[in-house]
C-alpha positions in Angstrom: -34.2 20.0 16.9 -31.1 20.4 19.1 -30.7 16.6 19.3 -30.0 16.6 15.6 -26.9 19.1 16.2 -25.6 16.7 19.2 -25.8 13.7 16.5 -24.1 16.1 13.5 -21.0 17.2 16.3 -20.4 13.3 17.0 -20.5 12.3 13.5 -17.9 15.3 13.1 -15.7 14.3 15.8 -15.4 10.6 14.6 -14.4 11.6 11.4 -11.9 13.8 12.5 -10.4 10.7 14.7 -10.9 8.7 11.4 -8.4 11.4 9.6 -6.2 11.0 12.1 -6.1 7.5 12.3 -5.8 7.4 8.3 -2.5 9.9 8.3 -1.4 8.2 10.9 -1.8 4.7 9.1 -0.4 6.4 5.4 2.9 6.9 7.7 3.0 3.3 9.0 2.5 2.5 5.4 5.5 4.2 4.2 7.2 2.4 6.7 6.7 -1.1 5.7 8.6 -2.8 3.4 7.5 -5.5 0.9 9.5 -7.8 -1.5 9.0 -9.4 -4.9 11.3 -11.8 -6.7 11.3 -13.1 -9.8 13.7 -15.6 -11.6 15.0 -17.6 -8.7 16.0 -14.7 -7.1 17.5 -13.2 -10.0 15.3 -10.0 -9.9 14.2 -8.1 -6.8 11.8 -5.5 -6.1 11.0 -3.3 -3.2 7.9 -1.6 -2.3 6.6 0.3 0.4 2.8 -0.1 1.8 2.1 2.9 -0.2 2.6 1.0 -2.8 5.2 2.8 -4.3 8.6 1.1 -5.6 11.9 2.0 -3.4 14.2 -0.4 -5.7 14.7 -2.8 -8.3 17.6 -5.1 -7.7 19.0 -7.2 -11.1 21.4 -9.6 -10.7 24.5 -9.0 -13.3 24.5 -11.9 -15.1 20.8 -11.5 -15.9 22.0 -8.3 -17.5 25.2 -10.1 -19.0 22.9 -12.4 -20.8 21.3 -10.2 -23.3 17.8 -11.3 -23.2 15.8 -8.2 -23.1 12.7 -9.9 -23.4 13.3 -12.2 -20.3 14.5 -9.2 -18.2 11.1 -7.1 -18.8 9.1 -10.3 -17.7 11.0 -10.7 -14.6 10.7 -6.8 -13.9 7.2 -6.8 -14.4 6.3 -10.5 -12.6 8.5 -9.0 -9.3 7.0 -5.8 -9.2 3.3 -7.1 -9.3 4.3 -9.5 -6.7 5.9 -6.6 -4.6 2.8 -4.6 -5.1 0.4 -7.7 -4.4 2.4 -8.3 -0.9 2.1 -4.2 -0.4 -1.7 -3.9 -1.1 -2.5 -7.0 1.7 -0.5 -5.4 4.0 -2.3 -2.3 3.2 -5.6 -4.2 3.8 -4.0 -5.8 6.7 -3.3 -2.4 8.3 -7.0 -1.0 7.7 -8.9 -3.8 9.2 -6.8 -3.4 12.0 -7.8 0.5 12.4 -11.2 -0.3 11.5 -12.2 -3.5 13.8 -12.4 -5.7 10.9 -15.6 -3.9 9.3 -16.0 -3.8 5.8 -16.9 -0.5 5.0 -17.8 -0.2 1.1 -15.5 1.6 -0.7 -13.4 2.7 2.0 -10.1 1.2 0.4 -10.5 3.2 -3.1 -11.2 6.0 -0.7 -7.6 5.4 1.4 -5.7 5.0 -2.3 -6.5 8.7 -2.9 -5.9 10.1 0.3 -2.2 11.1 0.7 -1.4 12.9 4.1 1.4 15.0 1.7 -0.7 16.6 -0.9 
């Protein structure tokens, strides 16, 4: 009986080392930096391993030339680029904490933790 409360106290503890190590990770995330370009160059954005956008650079003459269209595609192509580049570097980061185990669903579970909420 008492063995089953030794086993229930590790688990505990190894979970609470697992939070820790996930806020800790959430801040190296914020911390990272990850690019996308679009257009030669002509359209740059920047996003964090959160994968949340910190900037959105547009060259001018882009902007001089009128075409709306254009400008939206190159938005949207740099920012999925930034945000494919931020979620492997997210990935990255996690098999590193974890040893390389997959653990299902463990990455849908780390996009909804947020160490600020």
């Amino acid at each position: 009986m008492f063995k089953g409360l030794g086993n229930i106290a590790g688990m505990m503890k190894q979970f609470s080392e697992m939070q820790g190590k996930m806020t800790e990770m959430q801040e190296k995330l914020g911390k990272l930096r990850f690019e996308g370009s679009a257009g030669g160059g002509m359209v740059n954005v920047e996003a964090n391993g959160q994968q949340k956008i910190l900037g959105v650079k547009i060259d001018q003459t882009l902007l001089e030339s009128g075409d709306r269209e254009m400008l939206e595609d190159l938005i949207t192509a740099a920012t999925n680029q930034a945000l494919d580049k931020a979620r492997e570097g997210a990935a990255e980061q996690m098999s590193q904490i974890t040893g390389g185990m997959n653990i299902p669903g463990l990455d849908e579970a780390l996009s909804k933790f947020n160490p600020n909420s």
